[in-house]
N, C-alpha and C positions, 0 to 999 in steps of 0.2 A: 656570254657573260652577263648584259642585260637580264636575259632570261631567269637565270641565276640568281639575281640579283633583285628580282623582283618576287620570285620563287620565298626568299629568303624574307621580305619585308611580309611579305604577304603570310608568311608560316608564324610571324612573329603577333601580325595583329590576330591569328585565329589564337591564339596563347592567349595571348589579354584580352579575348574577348569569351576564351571557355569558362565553364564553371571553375570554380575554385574551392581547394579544398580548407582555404581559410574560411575564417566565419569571425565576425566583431561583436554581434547579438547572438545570445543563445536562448530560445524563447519556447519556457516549459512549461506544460500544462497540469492543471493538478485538479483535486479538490478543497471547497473551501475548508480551513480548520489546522491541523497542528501538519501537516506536512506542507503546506504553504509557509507556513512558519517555518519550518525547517529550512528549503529553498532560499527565504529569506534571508533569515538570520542566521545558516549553516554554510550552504551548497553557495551563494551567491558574493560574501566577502571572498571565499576560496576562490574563485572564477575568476573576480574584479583582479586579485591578485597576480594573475597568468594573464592578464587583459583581455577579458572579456567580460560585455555588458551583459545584464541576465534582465530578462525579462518574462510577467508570470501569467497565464491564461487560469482563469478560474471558470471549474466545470460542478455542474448539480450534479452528472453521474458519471458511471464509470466505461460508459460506452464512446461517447465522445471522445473523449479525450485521446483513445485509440484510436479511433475515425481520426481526427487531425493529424494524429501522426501520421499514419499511414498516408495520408494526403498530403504533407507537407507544409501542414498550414503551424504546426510548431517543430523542435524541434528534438526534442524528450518529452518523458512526461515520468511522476510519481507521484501515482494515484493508484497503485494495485499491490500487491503479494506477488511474489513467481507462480503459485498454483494458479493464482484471477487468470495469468495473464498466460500459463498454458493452456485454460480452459478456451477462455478466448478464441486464441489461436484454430483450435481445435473445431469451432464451431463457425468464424467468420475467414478463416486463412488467411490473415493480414500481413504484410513483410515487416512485421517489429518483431523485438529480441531482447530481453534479457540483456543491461550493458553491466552493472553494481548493484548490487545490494546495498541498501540503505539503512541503518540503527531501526527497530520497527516494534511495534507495540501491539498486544495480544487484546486477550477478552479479559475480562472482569465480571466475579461475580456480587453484584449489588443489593444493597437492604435497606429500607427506611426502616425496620423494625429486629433486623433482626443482626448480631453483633458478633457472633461467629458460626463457625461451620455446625460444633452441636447444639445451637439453636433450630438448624431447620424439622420441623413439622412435620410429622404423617403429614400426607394431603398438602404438603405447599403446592401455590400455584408458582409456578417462573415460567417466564416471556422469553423468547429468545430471537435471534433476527428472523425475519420469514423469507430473506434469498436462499439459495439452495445452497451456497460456501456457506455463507452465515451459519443455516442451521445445521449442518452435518458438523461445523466448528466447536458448534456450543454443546452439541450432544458428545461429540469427542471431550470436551471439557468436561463437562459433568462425568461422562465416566471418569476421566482423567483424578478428578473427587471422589470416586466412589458412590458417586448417587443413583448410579445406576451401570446397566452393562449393554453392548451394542453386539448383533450380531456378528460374530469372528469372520463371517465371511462379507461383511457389506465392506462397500468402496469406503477407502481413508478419507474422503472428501466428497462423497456422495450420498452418506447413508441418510435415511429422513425416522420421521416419529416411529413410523412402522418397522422399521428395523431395531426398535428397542427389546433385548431379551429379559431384563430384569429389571424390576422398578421398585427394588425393597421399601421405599417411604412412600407408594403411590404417588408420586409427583404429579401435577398438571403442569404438562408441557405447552406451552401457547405461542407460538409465532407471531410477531407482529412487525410493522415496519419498522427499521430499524432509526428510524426517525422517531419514535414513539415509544423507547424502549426507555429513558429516563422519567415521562412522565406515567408509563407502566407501573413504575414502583410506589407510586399512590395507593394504586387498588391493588396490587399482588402484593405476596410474598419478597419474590426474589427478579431480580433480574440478570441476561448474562449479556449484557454491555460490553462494545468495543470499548478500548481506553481512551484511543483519540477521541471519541465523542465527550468519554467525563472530562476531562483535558480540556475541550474546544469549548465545555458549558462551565470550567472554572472550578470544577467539582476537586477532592482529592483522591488519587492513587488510591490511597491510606485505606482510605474507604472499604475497601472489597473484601471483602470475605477469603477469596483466593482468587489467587491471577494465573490464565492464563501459559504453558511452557511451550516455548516458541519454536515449530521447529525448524525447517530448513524452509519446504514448502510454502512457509508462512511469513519470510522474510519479504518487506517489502523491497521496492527492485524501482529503478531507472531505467526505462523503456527507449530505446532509441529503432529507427529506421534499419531493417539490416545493413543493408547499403552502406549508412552511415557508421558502423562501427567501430572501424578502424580511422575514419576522418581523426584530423586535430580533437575540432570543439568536443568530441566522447571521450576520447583520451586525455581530455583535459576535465571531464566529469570526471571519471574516472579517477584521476587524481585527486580531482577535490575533493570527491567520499572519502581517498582514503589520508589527507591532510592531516597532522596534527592539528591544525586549527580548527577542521571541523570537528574533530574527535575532543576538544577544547570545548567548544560552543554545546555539542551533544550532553557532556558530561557535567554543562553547569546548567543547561539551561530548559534537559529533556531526563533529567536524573532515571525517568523510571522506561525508558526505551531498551529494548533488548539489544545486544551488540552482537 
């Protein structure tokens, strides 16, 4: 009976001393600019609501912020698209996953000089990102315009300069960092700029010439641990993406984000 009974205190303190599938802090990694903002002012009253604290790591790129995951050192992150974050996968085999989709914002095309689409120029120059999503995105855009046509057989998300089959206006296409694609449009033509960047430098939507249509691949996503999927604190992201209050906050305060 003793034995028993010691059996039983003893199974009780390995209980309270295992991991737990609660969580009081949920601590998500992002980049700096409009989806911190979002986390903020969207994802994070949602959270406080269910009782949970939120807290935000801010990252310069988009490698890290996977690396911690997958490490443990946060515990989500949104800071990619579903395509980034299959690519990813694909290349470093990391145990993250795809938990929601998140409201998400495309490319734009930008002008200091020029004020609609039949304004552009035999021979314009336009920049466009120089990472390999980036510019396979911005070439899909532009055709998506008509300014040009992309080899039928290149990757949806892989193709480069050299897979361009038609260039009726001779375009100069020019890659640059995407860091450098706002002051770009000093000396070029055109630019094909992410949104969140005109957003994060205060610029307007309004602006573009054309924007961007978003497709599935290109929705950004809340990255969690596999492991972690099914836990409370995902299931409770999860709910908070899909809240009426976030969908509240998105609607007054991110007007031009795709749904």
């Amino acid at each position: 009976m003793k034995a028993f009974s010691l059996l039983m205190i003893l199974g009780l303190f390995l209980t309270a001393c295992s991991p737990s599938d609660s969580k009081e802090t949920i601590t998500f990694g992002t980049t700096a600019g409009i989806y911190a903002k979002v986390i903020d002012q969207a994802l994070k009253p949602a959270l406080e609501k269910q009782g949970y604290s939120v807290e935000v790591k801010t990252y310069v790129d988009l490698i890290e912020p996977n690396q911690d995951l997958a490490d443990g050192e946060i515990d989500a992150n949104l800071s990619q698209q579903k395509i980034s974050l299959t690519q990813f996968n694909e290349q470093f085999n990391l145990p993250i996953t795809a938990l929601t989709e998140v409201p998400s914002v495309g490319l734009g095309l930008y002008s200091n000089s020029l004020t609609s689409m039949d304004d552009i120029p035999n021979g314009a120059w336009i920049t466009i990102p120089n990472d390999d999503l980036g510019t396979a995105r911005a070439l899909r855009f532009l055709e998506q315009q008509g300014l040009l046509s992309l080899d039928a057989e290149a990757s949806a998300y892989g193709v480069t300069e050299k897979q361009i089959d038609s260039n009726p206006k001779d375009l100069t296409i020019q890659p640059v960092l995407t860091a450098q694609l706002i002051a770009s449009m000093a000396s070029g033509d055109l630019a094909v700029i992410p949104d969140n960047f005109i957003m994060a430098n205060e610029m307007e939507l309004t602006e573009a010439l054309a924007h961007e249509e978003i497709s599935e691949e290109l929705q950004y996503i809340v990255a969690v641990r596999e492991e972690d999927q099914d836990k409370d604190f995902a299931q409770a992201i999860k709910k908070a993406a899909a809240s009426e209050s976030f969908k509240q906050v998105i609607e007054e305060k991110f007007q031009s984000f795709g749904k």
